[in-house]
N, C-alpha and C positions, 0 to 999 in steps of 0.2 A: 385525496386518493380514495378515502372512503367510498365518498358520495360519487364519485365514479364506480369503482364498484357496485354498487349499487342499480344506477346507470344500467349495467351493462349488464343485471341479473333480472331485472326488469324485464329491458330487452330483448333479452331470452325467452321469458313468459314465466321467469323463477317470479313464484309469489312469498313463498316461507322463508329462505334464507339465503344469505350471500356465501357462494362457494369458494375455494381457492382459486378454483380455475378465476372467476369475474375478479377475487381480487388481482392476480397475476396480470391479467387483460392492464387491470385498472395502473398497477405500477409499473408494466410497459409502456403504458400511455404515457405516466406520469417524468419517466424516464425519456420516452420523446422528445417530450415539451422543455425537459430541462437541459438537453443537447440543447434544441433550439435556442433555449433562452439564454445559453450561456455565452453559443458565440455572437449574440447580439450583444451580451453585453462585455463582450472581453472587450471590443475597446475603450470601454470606460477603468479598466482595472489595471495596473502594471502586467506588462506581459509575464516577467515572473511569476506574477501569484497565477497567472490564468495556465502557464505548464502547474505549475505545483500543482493546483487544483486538480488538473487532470490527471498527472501521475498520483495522485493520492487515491483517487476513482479507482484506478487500474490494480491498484497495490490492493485498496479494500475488497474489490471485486476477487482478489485472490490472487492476479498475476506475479508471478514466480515466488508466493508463498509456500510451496511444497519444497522448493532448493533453498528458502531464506534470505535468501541473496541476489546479487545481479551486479554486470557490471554496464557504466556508465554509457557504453557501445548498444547492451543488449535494450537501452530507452529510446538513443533515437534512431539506429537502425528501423522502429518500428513508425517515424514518422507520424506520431501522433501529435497533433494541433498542439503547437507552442514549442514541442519536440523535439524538432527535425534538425538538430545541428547542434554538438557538444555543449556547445556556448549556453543556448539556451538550458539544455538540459543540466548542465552544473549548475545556474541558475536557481531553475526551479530544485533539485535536491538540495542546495544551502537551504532554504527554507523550509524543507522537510526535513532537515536534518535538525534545525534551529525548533521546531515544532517536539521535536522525540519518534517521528515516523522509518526516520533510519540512519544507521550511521556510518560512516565513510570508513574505510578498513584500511589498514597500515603497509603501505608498498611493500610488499616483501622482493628482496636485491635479486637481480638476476639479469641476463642478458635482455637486451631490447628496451622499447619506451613501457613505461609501466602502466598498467593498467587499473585505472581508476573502477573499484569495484567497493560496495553497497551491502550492507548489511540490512536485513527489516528487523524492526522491533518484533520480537517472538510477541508481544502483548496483541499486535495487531493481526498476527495469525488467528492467536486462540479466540477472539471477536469476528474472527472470516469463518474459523470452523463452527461457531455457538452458529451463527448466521444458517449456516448450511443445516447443520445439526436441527435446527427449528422448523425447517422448513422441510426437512425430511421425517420429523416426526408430522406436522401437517399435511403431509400427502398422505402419511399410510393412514391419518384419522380420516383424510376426504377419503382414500377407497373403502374403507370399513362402512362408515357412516352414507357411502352415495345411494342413491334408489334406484333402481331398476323405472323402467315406463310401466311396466306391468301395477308399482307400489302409487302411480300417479294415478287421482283423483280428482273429477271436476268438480268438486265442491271444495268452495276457497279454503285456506287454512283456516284452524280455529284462532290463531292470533288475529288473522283479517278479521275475519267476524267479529269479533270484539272490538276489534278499533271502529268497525263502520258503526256497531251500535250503543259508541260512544259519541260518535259524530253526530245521530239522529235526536 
């Protein structure tokens, strides 16, 4: 991801530094590539572990980290790859459950079929929130820190300069 980055700041005509923006570009791309490469490679995998993995993506990304919870309706109502049908989705949560990702919640008695409802590991919030937290103190250092056109100069940075006449 780096050296994409990189890539992409290049690109741009950035010669001094890689910004957030060219990183964010870079782990878009990188996030791309790994949908692609995953369901190339889900057929080599148990379909279980390939929902699990997925629903583990979605949990980390945050989804229904603010309620803590969920139930086993609200995973494949949304029809996500490996998903789409109770069966599988109980599935893939035994093994998130079997991991410490979440934990299955106790029928409470009442009229009707019960509903299978999910608890998230509060651990794995407070690792969604740092996540957010990091990256929002990184934007407010890229606006403080960004340059105006007016601040650019056609004379290369002084780190270029030094590397080139190290090269000579």
């Amino acid at each position: 991801m780096p050296s994409l980055a990189l890539l992409f700041s290049l690109a741009d005509g950035e010669l001094e530094a890689v910004d957030l923006h060219h990183a964010r570009l870079a782990a878009a791309w990188c996030k791309y590539l790994e949908d692609h490469a995953q369901r190339i490679y889900a057929s080599r995998i148990a379909p279980e572990q390939f929902a699990a993995s997925t629903l583990s993506r979605k949990l980390a990304g945050g989804w229904k980290g603010s309620e803590g919870s969920f139930a086993l309706r609200d995973v494949y109502r949304n029809c996500w790859t490996g998903l789409g049908t109770p069966e599988e989705t109980r599935a893939a949560l035994r093994l998130l459950e079997e991991a410490g990702w979440v934990r299955r919640d106790a029928n409470e008695p009442g009229p009707g079929r019960p509903a299978e409802n999910y608890t998230i590991n509060p651990r794995l919030q407070e690792v969604t929130d740092g996540k957010h937290r990091l990256l929002a103190k990184l934007d407010s250092r890229q606006e403080n820190n960004r340059r105006t056109p007016s601040d650019r100069t056609d004379k290369p940075p002084k780190s270029l300069t030094a590397s080139r006449s190290l090269l000579k």
